[in-house]
C-alpha positions as CSV (number, residue, x, y, z in Angstrom):
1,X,-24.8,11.9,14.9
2,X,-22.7,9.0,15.4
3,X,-23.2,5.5,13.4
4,X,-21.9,2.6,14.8
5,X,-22.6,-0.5,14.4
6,X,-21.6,-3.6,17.2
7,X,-21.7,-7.2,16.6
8,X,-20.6,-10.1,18.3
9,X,-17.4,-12.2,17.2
10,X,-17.3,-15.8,18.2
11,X,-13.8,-16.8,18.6
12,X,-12.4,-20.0,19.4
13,X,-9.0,-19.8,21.7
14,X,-7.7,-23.0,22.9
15,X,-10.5,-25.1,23.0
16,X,-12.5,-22.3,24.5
17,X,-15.3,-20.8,22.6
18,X,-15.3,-16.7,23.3
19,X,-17.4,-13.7,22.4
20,X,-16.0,-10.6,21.4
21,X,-18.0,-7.5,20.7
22,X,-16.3,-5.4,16.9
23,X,-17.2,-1.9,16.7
24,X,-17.2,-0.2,13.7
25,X,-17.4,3.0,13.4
26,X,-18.7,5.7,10.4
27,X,-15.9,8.1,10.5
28,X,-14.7,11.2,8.0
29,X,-10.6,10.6,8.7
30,X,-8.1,13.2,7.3
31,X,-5.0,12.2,6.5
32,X,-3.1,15.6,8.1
33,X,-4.8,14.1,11.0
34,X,-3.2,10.2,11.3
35,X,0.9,10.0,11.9
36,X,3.3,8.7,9.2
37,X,5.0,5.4,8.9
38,X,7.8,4.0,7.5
39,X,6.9,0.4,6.1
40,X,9.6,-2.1,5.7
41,X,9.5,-1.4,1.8
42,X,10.5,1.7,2.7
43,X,7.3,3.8,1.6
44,X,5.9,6.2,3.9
45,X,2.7,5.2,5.1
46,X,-0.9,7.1,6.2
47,X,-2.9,4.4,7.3
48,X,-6.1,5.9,7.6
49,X,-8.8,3.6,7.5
50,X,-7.7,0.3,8.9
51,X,-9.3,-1.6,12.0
52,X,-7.2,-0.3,14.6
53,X,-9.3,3.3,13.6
54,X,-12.3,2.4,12.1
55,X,-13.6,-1.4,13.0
56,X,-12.7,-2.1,9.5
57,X,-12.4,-6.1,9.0
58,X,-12.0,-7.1,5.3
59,X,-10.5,-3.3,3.9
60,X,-8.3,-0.8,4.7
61,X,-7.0,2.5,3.1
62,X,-4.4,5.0,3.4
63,X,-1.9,7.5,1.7
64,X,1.6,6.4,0.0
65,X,4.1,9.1,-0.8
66,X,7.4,8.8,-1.8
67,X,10.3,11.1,-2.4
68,X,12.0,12.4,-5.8
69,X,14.2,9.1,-7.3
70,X,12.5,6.9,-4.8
71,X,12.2,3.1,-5.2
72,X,10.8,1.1,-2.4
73,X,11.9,-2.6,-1.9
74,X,10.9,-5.8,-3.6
75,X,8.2,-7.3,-1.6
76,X,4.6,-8.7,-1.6
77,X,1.3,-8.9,0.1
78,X,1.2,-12.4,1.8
79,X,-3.1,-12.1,1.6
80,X,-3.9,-9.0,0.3
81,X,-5.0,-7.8,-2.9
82,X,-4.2,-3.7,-3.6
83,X,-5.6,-1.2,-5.7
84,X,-3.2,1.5,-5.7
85,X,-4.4,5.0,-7.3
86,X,-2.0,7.6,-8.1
87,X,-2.9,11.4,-7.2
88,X,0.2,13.3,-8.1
89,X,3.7,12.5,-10.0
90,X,4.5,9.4,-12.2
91,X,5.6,6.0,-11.1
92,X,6.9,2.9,-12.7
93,X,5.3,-0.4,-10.5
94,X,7.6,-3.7,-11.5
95,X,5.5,-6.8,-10.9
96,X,6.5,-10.1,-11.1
97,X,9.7,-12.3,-10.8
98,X,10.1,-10.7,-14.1
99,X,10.0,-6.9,-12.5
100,X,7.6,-6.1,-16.0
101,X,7.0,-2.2,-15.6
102,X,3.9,-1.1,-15.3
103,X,3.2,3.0,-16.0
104,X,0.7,4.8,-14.0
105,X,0.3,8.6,-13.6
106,X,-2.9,10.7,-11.4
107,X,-5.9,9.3,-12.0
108,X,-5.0,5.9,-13.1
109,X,-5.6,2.7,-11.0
110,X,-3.3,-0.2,-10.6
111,X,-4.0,-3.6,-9.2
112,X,-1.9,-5.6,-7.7
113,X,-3.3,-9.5,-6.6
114,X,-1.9,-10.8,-3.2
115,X,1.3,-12.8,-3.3
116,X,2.4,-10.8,-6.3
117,X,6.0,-9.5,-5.6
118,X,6.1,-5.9,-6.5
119,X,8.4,-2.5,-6.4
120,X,7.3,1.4,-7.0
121,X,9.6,3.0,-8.7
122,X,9.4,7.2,-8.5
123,X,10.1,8.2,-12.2
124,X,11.2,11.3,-11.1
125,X,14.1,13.0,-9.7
126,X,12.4,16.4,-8.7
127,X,9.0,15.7,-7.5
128,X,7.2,13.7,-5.0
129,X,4.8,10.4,-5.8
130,X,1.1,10.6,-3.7
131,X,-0.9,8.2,-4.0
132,X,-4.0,6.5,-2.4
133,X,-3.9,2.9,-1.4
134,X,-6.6,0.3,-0.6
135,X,-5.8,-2.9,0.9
136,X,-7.5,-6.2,1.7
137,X,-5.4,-6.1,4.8
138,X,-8.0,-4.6,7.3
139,X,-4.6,-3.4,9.6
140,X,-2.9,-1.8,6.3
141,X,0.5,-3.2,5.7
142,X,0.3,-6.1,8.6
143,X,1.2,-8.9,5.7
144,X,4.3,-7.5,3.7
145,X,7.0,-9.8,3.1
146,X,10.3,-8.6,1.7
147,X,12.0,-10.4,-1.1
148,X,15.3,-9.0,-0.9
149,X,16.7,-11.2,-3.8
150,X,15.3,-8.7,-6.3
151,X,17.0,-5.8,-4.8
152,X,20.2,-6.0,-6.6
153,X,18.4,-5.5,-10.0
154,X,16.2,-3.0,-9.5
155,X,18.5,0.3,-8.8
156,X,19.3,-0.6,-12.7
157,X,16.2,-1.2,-13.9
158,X,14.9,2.3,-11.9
159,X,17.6,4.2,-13.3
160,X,16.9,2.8,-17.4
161,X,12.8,3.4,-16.6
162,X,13.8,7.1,-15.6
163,X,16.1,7.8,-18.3
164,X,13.5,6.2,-21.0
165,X,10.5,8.5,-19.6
166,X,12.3,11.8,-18.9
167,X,13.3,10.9,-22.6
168,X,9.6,10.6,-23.8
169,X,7.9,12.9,-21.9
């Protein structure tokens, strides 16, 4: 059985008032299923439920993974608000001007608001980072800006963050 459900869109272009049918769609999507991206903080990307696949206009949601000794780049969400939920490995998130680590390891959540400059750090050197990601960006990573500015400091701060946790663990 398929759900879907159509409404109509009134968009104004120009002057010109239009009508624009949405459909969204119920749909089961497997990651193994959708192709991998690069995004321009250099994380690689399953976006799996996002409008392009789904109809999906005020959410979206997808896979993250990133290599051993990973760090993405400094950058934030222009409009959305994330929720980020780690499945496998541990990862440092600096947030804020100040790049304040944040800890999080499988099966803890992390929220991130929009406009919030951010970084995920990989903690280790050996194993991968998975995690699941849910956006406010209904087209998945459509509003990142980069702040390059931060990316001087944070190869040190990355590199103190891994020493200090491969020390406590």
């Amino acid at each position: 059985m398929n759900f879907e459900l159509t409404k109509e869109v009134l968009l104004r272009v120009y002057g010109t008032v239009l009508v624009k049918s949405v459909v969204k769609h119920v749909r089961v999507v497997g990651a193994a299923g959708i192709a991998e991206i690069t995004g321009p903080q250099q994380q690689r990307l399953t976006p799996c439920v996002t409008n392009e696949l789904c109809g999906a206009e005020g959410i979206s949601a997808g896979m993250v993974q990133m290599g051993p000794g990973m760090v993405s780049k400094a950058h934030y969400h222009a409009h959305s608000e994330i929720v980020v939920v780690c499945l496998r490995g541990r990862a440092a998130t600096l947030v804020g001007p100040e790049l304040t680590p944040y800890f999080h390891g499988p099966g803890e959540f992390i929220f991130i608001p929009e406009g919030v400059i951010h970084v995920a750090v990989n903690l280790s050197e050996t194993d991968d980072i998975v995690a699941m990601e849910m956006r406010t960006d209904p087209h998945f990573n459509r509003d990142v800006v980069l702040t390059p500015e931060y990316d001087a400091e944070i190869a040190e701060i990355a590199t103190r963050l891994r020493l200090s946790d491969a020390m406590a663990s």
